[in-house]
SERO-375878 format. One record per residue: residue in three letters; x, y negated, z negated of N, C-alpha, C in turn; residue number from 1. Coordinates in nm, 2 decimals, always signed. Example, Ala and Ser with C-alpha at 12.3 -4.5 7.8 and 13.67 -1.06 7.14 Angstrom:
% residues 2
@fifi=Ala	nx=+1.32	ny=+0.57	nz=-0.78	cax=+1.23	cay=+0.45	caz=-0.78	cx=+1.32	cy=+0.33	cz=-0.78	lopa=1
@fifi=Ser	nx=+1.28	ny=+0.22	nz=-0.71	cax=+1.37	cay=+0.11	caz=-0.71	cx=+1.29	cy=+0.00	cz=-0.79	lopa=2
END
This chain:
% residues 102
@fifi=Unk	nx=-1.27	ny=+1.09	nz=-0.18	cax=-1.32	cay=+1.01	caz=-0.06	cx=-1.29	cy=+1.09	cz=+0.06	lopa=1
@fifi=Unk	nx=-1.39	ny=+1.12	nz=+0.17	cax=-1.38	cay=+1.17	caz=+0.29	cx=-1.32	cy=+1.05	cz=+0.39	lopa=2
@fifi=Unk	nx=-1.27	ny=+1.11	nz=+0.47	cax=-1.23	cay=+1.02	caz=+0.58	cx=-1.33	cy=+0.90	cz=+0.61	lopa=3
@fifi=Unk	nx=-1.43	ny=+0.97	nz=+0.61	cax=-1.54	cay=+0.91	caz=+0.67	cx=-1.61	cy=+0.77	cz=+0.61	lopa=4
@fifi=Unk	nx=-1.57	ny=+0.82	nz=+0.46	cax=-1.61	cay=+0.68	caz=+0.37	cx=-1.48	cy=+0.59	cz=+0.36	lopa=5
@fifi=Unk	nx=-1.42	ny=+0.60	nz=+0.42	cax=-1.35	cay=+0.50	caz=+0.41	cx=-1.40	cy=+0.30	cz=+0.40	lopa=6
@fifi=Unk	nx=-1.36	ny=+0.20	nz=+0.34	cax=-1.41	cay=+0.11	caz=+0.38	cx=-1.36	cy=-0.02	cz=+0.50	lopa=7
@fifi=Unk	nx=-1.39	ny=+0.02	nz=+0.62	cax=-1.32	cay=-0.04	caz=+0.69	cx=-1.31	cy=-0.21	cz=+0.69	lopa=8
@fifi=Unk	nx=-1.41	ny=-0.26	nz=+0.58	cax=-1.39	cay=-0.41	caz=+0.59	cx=-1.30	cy=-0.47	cz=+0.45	lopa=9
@fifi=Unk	nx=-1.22	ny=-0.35	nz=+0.39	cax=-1.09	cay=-0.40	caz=+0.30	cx=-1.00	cy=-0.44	cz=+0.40	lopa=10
@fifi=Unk	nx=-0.97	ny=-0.56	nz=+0.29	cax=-0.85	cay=-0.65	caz=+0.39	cx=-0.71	cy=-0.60	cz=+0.38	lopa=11
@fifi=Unk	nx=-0.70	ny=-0.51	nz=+0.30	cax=-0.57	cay=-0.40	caz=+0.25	cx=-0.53	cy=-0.37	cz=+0.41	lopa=12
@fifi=Unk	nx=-0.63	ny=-0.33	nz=+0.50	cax=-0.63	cay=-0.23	caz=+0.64	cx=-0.52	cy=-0.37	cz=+0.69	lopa=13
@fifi=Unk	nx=-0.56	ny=-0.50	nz=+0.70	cax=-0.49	cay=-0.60	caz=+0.80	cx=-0.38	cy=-0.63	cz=+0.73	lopa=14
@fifi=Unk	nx=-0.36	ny=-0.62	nz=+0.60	cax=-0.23	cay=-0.63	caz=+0.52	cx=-0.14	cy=-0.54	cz=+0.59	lopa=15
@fifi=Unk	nx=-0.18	ny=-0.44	nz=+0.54	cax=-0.05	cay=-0.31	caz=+0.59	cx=+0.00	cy=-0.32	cz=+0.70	lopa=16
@fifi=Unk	nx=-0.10	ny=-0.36	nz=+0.83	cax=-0.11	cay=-0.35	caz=+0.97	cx=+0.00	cy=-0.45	cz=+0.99	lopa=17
@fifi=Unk	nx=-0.01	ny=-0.57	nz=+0.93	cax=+0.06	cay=-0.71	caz=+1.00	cx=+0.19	cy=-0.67	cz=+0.91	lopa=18
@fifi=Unk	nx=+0.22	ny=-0.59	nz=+0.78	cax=+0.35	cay=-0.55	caz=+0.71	cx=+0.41	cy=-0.49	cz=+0.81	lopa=19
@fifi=Unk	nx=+0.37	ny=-0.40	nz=+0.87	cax=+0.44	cay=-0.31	caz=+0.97	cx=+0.47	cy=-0.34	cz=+1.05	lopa=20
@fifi=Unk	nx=+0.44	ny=-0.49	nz=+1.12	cax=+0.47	cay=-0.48	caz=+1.26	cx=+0.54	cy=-0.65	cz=+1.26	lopa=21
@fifi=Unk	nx=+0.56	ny=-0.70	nz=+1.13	cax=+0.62	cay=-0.80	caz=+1.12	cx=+0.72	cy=-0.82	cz=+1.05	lopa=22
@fifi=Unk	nx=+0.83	ny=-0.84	nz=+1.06	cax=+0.97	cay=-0.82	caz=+0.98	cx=+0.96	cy=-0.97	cz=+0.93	lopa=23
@fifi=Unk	nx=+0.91	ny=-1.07	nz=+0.96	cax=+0.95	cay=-1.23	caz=+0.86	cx=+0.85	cy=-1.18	cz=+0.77	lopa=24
@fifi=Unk	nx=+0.73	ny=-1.07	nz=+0.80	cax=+0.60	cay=-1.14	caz=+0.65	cx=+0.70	cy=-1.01	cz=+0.57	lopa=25
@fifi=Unk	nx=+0.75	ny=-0.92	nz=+0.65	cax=+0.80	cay=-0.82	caz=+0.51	cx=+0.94	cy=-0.84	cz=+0.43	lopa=26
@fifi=Unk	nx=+1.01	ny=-0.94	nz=+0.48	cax=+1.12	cay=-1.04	caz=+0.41	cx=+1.05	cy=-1.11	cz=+0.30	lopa=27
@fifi=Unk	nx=+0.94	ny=-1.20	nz=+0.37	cax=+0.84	cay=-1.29	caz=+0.26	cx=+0.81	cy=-1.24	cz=+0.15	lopa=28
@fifi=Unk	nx=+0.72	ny=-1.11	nz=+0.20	cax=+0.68	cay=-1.04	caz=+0.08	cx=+0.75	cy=-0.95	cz=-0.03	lopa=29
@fifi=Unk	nx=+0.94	ny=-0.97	nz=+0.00	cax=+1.01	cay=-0.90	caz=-0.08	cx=+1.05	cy=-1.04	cz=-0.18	lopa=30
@fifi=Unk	nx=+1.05	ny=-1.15	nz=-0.10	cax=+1.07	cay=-1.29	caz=-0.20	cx=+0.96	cy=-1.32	cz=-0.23	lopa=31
@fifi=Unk	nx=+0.85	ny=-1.31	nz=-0.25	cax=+0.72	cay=-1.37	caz=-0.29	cx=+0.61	cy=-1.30	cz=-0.26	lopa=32
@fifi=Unk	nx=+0.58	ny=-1.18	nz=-0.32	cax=+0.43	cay=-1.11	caz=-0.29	cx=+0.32	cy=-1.15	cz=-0.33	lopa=33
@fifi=Unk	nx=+0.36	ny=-1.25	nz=-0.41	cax=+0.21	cay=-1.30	caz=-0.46	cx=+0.16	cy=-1.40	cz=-0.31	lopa=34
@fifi=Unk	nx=+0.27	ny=-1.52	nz=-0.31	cax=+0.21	cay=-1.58	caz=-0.18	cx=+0.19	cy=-1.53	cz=-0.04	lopa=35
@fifi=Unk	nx=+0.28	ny=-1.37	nz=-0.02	cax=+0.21	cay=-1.35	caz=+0.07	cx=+0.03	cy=-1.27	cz=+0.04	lopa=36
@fifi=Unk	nx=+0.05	ny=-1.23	nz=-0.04	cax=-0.09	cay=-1.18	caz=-0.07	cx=-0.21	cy=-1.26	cz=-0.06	lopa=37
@fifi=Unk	nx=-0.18	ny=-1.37	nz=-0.08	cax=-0.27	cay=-1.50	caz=-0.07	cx=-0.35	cy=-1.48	cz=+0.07	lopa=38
@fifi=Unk	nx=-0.26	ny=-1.48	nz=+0.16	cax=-0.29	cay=-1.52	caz=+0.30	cx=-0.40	cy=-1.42	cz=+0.33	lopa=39
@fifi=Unk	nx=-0.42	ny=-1.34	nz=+0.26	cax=-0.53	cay=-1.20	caz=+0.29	cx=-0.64	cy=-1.27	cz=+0.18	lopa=40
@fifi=Unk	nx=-0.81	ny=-1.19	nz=+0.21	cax=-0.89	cay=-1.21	caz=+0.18	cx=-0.96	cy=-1.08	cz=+0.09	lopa=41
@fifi=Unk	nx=-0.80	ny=-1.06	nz=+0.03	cax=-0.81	cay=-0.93	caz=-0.07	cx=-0.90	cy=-0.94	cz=-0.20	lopa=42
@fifi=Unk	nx=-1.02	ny=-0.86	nz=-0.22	cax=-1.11	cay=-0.77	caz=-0.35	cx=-1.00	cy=-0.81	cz=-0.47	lopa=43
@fifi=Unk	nx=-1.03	ny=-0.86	nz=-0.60	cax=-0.94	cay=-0.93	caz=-0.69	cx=-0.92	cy=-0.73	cz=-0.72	lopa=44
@fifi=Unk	nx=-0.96	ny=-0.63	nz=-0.71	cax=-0.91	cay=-0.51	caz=-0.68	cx=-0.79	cy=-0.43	cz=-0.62	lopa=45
@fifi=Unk	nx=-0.82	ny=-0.47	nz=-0.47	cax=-0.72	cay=-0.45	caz=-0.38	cx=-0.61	cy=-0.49	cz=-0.43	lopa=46
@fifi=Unk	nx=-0.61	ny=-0.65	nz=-0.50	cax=-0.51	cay=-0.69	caz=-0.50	cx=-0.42	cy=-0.66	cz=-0.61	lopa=47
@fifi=Unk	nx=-0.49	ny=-0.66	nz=-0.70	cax=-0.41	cay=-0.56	caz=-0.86	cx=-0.34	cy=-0.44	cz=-0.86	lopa=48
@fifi=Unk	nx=-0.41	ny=-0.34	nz=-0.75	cax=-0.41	cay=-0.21	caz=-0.72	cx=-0.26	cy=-0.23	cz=-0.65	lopa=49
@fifi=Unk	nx=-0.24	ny=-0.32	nz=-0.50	cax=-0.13	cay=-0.38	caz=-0.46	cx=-0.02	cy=-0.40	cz=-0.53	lopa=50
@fifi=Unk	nx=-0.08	ny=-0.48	nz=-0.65	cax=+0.06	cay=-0.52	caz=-0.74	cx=+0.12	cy=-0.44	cz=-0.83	lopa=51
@fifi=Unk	nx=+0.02	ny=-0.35	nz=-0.85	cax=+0.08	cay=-0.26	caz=-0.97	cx=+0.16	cy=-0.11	cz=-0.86	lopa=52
@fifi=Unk	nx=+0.14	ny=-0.14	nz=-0.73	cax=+0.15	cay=-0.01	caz=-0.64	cx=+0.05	cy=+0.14	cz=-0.69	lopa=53
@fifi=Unk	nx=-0.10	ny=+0.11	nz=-0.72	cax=-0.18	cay=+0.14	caz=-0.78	cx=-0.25	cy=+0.24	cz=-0.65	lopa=54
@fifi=Unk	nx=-0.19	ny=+0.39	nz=-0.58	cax=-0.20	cay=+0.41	caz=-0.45	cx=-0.37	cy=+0.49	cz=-0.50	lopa=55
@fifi=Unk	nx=-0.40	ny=+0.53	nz=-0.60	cax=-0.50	cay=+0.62	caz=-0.63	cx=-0.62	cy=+0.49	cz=-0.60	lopa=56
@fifi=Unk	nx=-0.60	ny=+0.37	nz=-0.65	cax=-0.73	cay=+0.29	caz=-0.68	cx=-0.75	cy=+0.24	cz=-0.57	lopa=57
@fifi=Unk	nx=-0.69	ny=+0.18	nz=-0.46	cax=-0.66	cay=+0.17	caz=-0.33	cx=-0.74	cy=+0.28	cz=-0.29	lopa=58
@fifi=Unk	nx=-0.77	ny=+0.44	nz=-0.29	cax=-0.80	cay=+0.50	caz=-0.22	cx=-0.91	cy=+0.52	cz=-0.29	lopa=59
@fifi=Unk	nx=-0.95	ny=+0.49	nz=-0.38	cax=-1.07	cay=+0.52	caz=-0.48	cx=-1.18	cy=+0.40	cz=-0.40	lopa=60
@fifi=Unk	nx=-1.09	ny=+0.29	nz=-0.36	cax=-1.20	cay=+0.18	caz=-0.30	cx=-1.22	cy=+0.19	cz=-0.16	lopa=61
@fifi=Unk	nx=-1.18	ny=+0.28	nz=-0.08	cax=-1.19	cay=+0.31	caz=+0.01	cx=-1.08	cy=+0.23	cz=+0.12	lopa=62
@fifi=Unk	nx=-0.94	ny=+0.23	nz=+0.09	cax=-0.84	cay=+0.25	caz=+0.21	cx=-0.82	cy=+0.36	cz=+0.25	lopa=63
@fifi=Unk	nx=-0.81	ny=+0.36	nz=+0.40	cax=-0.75	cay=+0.43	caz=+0.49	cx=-0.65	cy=+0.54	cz=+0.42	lopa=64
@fifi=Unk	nx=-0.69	ny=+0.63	nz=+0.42	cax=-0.55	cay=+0.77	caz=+0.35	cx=-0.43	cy=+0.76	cz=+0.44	lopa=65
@fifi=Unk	nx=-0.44	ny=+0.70	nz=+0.56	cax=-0.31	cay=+0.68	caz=+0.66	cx=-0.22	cy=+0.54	cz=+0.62	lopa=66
@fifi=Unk	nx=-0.31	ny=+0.48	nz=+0.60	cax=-0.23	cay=+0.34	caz=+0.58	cx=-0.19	cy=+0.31	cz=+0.38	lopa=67
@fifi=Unk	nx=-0.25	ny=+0.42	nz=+0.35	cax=-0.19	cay=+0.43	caz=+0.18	cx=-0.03	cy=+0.47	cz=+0.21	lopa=68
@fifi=Unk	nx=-0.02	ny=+0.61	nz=+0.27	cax=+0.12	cay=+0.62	caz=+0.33	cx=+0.20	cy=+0.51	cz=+0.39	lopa=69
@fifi=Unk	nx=+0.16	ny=+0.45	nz=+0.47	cax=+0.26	cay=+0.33	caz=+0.55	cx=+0.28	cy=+0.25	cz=+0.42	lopa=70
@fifi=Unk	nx=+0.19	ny=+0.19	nz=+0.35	cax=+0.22	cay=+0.11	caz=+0.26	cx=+0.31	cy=+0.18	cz=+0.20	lopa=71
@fifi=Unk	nx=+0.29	ny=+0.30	nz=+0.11	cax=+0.39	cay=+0.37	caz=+0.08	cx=+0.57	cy=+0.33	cz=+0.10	lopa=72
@fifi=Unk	nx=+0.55	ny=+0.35	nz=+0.21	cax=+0.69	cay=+0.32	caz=+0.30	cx=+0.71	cy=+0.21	cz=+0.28	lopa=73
@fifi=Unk	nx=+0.62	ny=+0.08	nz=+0.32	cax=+0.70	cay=-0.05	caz=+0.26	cx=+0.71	cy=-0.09	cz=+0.18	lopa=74
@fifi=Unk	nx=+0.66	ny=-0.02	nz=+0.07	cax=+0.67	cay=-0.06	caz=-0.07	cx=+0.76	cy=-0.02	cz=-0.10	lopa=75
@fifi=Unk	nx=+0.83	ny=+0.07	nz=-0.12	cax=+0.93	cay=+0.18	caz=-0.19	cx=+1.03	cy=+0.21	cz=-0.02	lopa=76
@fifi=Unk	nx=+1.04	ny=+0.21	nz=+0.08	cax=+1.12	cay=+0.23	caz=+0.17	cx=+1.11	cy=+0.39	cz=+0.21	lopa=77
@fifi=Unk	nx=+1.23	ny=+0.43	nz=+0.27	cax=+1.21	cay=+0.54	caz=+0.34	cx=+1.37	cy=+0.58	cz=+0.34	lopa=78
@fifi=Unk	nx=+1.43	ny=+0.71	nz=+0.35	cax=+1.53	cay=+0.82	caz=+0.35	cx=+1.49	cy=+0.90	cz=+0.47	lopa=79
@fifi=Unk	nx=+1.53	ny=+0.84	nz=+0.57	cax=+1.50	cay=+0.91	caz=+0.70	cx=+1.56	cy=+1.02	cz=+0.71	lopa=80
@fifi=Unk	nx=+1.46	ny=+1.18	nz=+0.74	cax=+1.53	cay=+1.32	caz=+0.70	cx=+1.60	cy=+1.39	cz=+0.57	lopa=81
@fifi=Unk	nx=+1.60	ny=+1.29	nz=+0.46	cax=+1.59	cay=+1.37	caz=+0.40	cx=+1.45	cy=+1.48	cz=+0.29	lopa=82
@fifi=Unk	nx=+1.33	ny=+1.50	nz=+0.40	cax=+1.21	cay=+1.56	caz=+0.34	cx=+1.13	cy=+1.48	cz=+0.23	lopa=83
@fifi=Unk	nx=+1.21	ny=+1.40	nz=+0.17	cax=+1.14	cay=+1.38	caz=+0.04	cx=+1.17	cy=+1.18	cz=+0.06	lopa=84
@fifi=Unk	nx=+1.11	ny=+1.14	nz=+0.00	cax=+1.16	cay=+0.99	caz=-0.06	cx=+1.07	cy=+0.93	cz=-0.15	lopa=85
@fifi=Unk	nx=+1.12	ny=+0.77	nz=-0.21	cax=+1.06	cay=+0.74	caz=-0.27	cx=+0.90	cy=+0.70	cz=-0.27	lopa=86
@fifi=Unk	nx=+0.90	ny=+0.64	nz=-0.15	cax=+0.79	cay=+0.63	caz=-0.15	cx=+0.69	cy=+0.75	cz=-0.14	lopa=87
@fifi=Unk	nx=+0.68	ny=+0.82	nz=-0.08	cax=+0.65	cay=+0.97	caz=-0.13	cx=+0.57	cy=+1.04	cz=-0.22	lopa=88
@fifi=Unk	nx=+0.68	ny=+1.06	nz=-0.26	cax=+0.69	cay=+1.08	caz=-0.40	cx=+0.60	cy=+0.94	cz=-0.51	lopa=89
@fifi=Unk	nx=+0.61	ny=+0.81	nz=-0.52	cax=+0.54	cay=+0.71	caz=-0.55	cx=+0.36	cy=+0.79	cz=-0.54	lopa=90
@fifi=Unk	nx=+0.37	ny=+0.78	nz=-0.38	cax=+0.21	cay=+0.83	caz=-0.34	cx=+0.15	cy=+0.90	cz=-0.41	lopa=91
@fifi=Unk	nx=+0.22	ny=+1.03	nz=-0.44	cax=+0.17	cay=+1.16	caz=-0.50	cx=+0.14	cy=+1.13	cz=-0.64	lopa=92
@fifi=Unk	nx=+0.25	ny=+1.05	nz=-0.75	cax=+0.26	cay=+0.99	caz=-0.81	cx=+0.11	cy=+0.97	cz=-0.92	lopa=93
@fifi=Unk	nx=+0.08	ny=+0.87	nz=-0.82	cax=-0.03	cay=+0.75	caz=-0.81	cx=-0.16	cy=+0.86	cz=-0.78	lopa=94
@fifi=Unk	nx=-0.13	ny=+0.92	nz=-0.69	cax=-0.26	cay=+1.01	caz=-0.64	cx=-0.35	cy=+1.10	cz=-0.72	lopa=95
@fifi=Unk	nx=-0.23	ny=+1.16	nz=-0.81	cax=-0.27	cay=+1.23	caz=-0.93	cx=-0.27	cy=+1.19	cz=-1.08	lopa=96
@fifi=Unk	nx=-0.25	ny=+1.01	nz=-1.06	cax=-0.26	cay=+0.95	caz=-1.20	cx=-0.15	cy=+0.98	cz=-1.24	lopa=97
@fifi=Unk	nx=-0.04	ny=+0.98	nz=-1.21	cax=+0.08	cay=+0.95	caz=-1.31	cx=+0.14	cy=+0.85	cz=-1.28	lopa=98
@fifi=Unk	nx=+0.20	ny=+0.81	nz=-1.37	cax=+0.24	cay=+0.67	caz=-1.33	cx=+0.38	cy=+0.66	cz=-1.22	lopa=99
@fifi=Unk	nx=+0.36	ny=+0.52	nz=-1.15	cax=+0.46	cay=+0.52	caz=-1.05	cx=+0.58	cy=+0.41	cz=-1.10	lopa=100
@fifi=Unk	nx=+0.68	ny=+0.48	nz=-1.00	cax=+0.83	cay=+0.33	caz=-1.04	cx=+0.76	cy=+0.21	cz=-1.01	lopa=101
@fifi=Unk	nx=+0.85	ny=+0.12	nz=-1.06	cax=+0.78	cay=+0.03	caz=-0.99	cx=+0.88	cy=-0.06	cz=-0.94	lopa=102
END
């Protein structure tokens, strides 16, 4: 997928967006991802892809290649400086079909 095809009317884009810039929904969604996932008007796709941290099918349906990353990070977290982390590593993972932690 080119940048260009992306699909900008996945609801994955307002998930990630409102993950990042809201620390009560990303508490919620460490106690309960299903019922935060509710609240979105996520592709019974998106949302499998989500659950399983499924980063290839996500981009296969056209998310954002920038916000596959972010999710990245909230899913799996971040090692600030040390070059590498889990989530990362997860992305690449998933990118080339091999399976990810979960």
């Amino acid at each position: 997928m080119a940048i260009e095809n992306f699909n900008r009317e996945l609801a994955t884009h307002d998930f990630v967006q409102q993950m990042k810039w809201n620390v009560e929904l990303r508490q919620r969604f460490e106690q309960d991802p299903g019922a935060v996932l509710d609240q979105f008007e996520l592709l019974p796709q998106e949302r499998t892809a989500i659950e399983e941290r499924d980063f290839k099918a996500l981009y296969d349906i056209g998310v954002h290649p920038y916000l596959l990353s972010q999710l990245a990070r909230l899913l799996y977290g971040t090692v600030e400086g040390a070059g590498s982390s889990e989530a990362s590593l997860a992305l690449v993972r998933s990118l080339l079909g091999e399976d990810a932690p979960s």
